[in-house]
N, C-alpha and C positions, 0 to 999 in steps of 0.2 A: 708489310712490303718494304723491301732497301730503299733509304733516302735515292732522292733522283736529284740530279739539278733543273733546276725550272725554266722550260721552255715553252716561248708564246707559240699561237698558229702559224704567225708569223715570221720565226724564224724557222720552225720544222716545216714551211712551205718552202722558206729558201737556201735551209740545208739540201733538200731535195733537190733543185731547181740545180743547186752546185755542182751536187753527184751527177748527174746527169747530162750537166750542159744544156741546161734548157735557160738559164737566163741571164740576159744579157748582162756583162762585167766590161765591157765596152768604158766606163768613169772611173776606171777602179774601183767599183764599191758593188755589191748588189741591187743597190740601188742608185736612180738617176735622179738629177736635180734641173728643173728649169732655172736657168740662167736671165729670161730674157720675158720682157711682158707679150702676152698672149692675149686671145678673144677666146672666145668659148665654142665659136664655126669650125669651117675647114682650118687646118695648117690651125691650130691653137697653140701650140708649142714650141718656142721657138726659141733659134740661140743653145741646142742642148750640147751635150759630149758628145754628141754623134758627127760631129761634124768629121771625122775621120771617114765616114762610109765614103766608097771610092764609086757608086751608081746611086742614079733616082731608083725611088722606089724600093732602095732595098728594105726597108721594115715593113713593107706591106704587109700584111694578115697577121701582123705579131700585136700581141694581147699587151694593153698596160691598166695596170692596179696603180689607182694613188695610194700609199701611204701614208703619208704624211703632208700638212696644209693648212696653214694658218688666216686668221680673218676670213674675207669671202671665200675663200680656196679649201676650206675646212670643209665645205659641201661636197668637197669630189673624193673625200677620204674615204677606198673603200670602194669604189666605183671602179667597173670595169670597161673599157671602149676597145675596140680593136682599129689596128692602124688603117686606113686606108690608103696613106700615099708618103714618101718623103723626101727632102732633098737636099743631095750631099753635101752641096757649099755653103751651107748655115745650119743642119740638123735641125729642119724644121720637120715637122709631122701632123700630118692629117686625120681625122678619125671619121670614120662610119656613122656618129651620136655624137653631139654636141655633150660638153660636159655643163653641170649643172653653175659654173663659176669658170669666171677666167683664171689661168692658173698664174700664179706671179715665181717668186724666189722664192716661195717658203715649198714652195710644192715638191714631193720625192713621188718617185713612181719606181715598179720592178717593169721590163718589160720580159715578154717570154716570148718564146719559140711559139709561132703558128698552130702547129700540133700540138700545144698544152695549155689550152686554158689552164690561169689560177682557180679557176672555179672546180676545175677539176681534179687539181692536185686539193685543194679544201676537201672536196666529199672524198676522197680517197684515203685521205686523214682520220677522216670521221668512220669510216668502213672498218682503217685499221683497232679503231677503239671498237667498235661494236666487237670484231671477231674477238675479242679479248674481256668481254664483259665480264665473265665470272672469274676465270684465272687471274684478273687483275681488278678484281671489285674492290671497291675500297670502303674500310672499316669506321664505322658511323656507330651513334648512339643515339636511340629514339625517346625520347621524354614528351610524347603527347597523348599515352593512353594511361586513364588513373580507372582503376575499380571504385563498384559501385554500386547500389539498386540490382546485385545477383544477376548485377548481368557475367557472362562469361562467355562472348566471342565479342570480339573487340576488331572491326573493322580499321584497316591503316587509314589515316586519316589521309583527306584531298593533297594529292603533292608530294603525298611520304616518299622517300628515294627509298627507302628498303627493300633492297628482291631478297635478300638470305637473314635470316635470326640462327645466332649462335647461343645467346644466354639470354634469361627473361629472368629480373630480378623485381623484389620491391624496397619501396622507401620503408623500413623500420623505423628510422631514428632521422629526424633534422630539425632543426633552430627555426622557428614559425610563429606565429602568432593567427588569429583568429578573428577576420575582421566583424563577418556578420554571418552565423548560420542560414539565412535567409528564413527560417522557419517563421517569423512576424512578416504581419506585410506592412512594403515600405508606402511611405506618402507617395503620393500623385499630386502631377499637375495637373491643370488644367486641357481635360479631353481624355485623360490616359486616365485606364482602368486598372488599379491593381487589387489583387487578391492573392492566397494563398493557395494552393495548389499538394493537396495531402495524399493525391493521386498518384501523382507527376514526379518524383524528385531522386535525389542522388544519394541524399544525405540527411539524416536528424529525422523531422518529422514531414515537413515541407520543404516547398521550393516557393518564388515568387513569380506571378503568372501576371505580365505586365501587358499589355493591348494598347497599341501605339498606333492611331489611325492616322490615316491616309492625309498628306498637308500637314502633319506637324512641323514645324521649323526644324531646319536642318542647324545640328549643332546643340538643341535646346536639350534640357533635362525632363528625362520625362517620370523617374522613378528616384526618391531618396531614403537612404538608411539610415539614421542620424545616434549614437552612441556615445558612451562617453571614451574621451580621448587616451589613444594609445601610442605612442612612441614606436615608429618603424623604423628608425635610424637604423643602419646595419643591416636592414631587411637588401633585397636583392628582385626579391618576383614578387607582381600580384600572381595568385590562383585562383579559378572560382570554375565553375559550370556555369555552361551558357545553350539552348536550345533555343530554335526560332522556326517557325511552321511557314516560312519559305524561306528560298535559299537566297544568301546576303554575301555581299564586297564587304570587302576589310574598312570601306569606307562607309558604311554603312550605320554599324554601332560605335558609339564608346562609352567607356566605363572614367570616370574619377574620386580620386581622393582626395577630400576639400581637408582645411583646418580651421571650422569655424564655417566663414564666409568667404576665406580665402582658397582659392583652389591649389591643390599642389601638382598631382598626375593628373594627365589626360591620355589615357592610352585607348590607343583605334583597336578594334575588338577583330581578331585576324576573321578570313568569309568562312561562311558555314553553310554545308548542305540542308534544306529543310526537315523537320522532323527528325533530327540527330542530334541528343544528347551531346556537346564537344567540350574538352578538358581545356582549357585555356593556362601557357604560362606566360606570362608579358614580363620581358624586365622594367624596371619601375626607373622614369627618366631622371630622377634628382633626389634620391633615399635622405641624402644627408642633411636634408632643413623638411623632414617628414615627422616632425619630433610630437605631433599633437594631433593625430587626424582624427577625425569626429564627423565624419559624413561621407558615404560608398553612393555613387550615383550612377545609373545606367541613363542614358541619354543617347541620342540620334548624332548621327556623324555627320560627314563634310555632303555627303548628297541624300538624297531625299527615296530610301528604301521605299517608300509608299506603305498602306497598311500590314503592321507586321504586329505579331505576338511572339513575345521573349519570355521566355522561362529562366531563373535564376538560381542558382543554390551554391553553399557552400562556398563562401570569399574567405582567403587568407593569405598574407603575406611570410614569403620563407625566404631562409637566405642556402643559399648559393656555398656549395662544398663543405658543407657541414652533414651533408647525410651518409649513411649507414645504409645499406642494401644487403638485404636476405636473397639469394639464388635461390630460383622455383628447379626443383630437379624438373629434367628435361622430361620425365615419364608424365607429367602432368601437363605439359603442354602440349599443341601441336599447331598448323596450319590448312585454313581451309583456303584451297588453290584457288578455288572461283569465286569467292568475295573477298579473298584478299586480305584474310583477316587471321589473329590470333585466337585461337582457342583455349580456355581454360577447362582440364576437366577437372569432374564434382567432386573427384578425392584432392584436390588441390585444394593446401588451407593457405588462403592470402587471403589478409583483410583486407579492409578499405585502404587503399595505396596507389601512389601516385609508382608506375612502372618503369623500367629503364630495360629498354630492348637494346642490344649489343647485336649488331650484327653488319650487312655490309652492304653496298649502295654501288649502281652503275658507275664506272667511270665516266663524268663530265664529259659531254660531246666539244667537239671547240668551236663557235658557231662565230666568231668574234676575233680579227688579228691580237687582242689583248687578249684571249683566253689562254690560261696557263694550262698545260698537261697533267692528270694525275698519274701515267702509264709512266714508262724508262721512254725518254725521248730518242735514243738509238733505235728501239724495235719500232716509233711508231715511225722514224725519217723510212730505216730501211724496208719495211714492211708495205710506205708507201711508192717506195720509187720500184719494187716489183711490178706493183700494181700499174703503175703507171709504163713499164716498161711493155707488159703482158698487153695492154689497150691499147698500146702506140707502137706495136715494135716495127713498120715502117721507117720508126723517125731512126731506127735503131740498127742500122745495116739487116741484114738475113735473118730471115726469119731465126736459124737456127740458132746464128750466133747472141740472136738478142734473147731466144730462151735460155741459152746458157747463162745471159745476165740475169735472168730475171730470178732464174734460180739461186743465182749466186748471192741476191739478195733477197730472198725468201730465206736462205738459210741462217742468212747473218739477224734475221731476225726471228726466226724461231730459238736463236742461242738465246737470243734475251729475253723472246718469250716463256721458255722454261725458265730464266733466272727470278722469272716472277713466282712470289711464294703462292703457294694455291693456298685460297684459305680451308681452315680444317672444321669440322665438326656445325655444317652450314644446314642449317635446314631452307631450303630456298622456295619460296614466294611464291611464286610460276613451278609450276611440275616441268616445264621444256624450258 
């Protein structure tokens, strides 16, 4: 897709707001500033630019967003009230809801037109990104599914943004090291059961099959590997296989790599579905004094999972742009729509390989005035002041003359919706 320039929620709500005449420019600016100290009751605002209105009352029913808000005032950031009352000889204003903070000098607010909530122009926004999901999906790469134990449909994992796959490649070639097959079982502490598991595993001959009851101390170690030391300087990711027979918070496990008796990483184990084999890659928080590690430990995290059983296999460290990927011709793959998953078929020869799916992901909703657009921010302004014009055309003289606008900016945004490249060669995720 063509570079865009980067646009917040919050300025393609008040690009619109411009087009249209829906908000008030009364300070010169889009937005207003209290001047003057306030309460957080009736009449909270006080002292504004408004003091030019020539009647009371004139901002009644008109919608204000704070923006911007410093110390106590930082709480109304983002909050909506609508005017109730105001009056001309001081530009004070009244609201319907007390705001959460009295508002001082640091506070900005937009205010609008009666007829437009900002809440409304926000979902309008949002609308114009959904009609546009696939024509403007944006192009991502998946590295959370690794082959293994002959399996060969590979569910996307919890969260994956992928609705289309273009290319499915594997890792032939990268710079790694091998921390612990897991095939020995490691020591236990105290309570924790460990054994090997010859059933169970991803990799070699075993995996390690840890039992972590219920009241173990959160944070403690419940399982250790202990080898002789090898220099991960220059490494980049831990990797390993992690399985757990209920489903767990990111807060829940973690893994470390000690040196000696000194600890170096402590990385939180991302959450996992029960009964699911998951690939795990963690970047490693401080590689560069990792120069002697001699101890992999799987341990309990920041809260207290309750009884759980973890399965282990396969830890190694690899670094980062050094690999080499083989393309799986596309005859050999495919997607099953109703679990969401990758298929491998049986004439597809990939080994044991960590995957790298290319393919492309919803555009970003903006749910947030800081959230940036990944669409052209001209089709998403003009696409929503249609919308806004088609649901308001009251505010908008005649019916007929305000279809002519709305057309007129329906069109201007179908120009830039076609300048968006369609992606090519997409197998997509969802059948609709």
């Amino acid at each position: 897709m063509a570079i865009t320039y980067d646009r917040t929620r919050r300025q393609t709500r008040q690009s619109v707001g411009l087009a249209l005449n829906l908000l008030d420019q009364s300070g010169g600016s889009v937005t207003l500033q209290v001047t003057g100290a306030s309460s957080v009751g009736a009449w909270t605002v006080a002292a504004l630019t408004l003091t030019s209105s020539t009647s009371s009352n004139e901002q009644r029913g008109k919608w204000t967003l704070a923006t911007a808000g410093s110390s106590n005032a930082s709480s109304n950031v983002g909050l909506i009230r609508r005017v109730s009352g105001s009056t001309s000889s001081n530009g004070r204003m009244a609201f319907l809801t007390d705001w959460p903070a009295a508002a001082d000098t640091s506070t900005e607010f937009e205010l609008w037109h009666e007829g437009a909530p900002p809440t409304l122009i926000n979902d309008f926004i949002n609308q114009s990104i959904t009609e546009a999901a696939r024509k403007g999906a944006i192009a991502v790469a998946d590295l959370t599914i690794h082959t293994g134990g002959g399996q060969r449909t590979f569910p996307f994992t919890t969260g994956s943004s992928l609705i289309g796959v273009q290319e499915v490649e594997y890792r032939s070639v990268w710079q790694g090291e091998k921390v612990t097959t897991a095939d020995n079982a490691f020591s236990s502490e105290s309570g924790v059961d460990v054994v090997t598991d010859s059933e169970d595993h991803k990799e070699g001959s075993a995996s390690n099959r840890i039992t972590i009851p219920s009241g173990h101390s959160s944070a403690s170690v419940a399982a250790t590997d202990c080898f002789s030391a090898i220099d991960i300087r220059g490494m980049t990711h831990l990797e390993f296989w992690m399985k757990t027979n209920v489903t767990v918070t990111s807060s829940a496990l973690r893994v470390r790599l000690g040196e000696g008796s000194t600890n170096r990483e402590t990385l939180n184990v991302p959450a996992m579905n029960a009964d699911s084999w998951t690939y795990h890659r963690i970047a490693l928080g401080s590689p560069e004094v990792d120069s002697a590690i001699s101890r992999f430990i799987v341990m309990s995290g920041a809260s207290d999972a309750g009884s759980v059983t973890v399965w282990n296999d396969d830890v190694t460290v690899t670094r980062e742009n050094t690999e080499e990927w083989t393309r799986i011709n596309p005859r050999f793959w495919g997607l099953d729509h109703a679990t969401r998953a990758l298929v491998l078929e049986r004439d597809a020869d990939v080994p044991y390989a960590l995957l790298r799916i290319t393919g492309r992901r919803l555009p970003n909703l903006m749910t947030s005035d800081t959230n940036v657009s990944d669409l052209e921010p001209e089709y998403l302004v003009k696409s929503t002041a249609a919308k806004v014009i088609r649901s308001r055309i009251d505010l908008f003289g005649g019916a007929q003359e305000a279809s002519k606008q709305a057309d007129y900016y329906e069109k201007l945004a179908q120009m830039y919706y076609l300048r968006m490249r369609t992606p090519s060669n997409v197998r997509w995720v969802e059948s609709s």
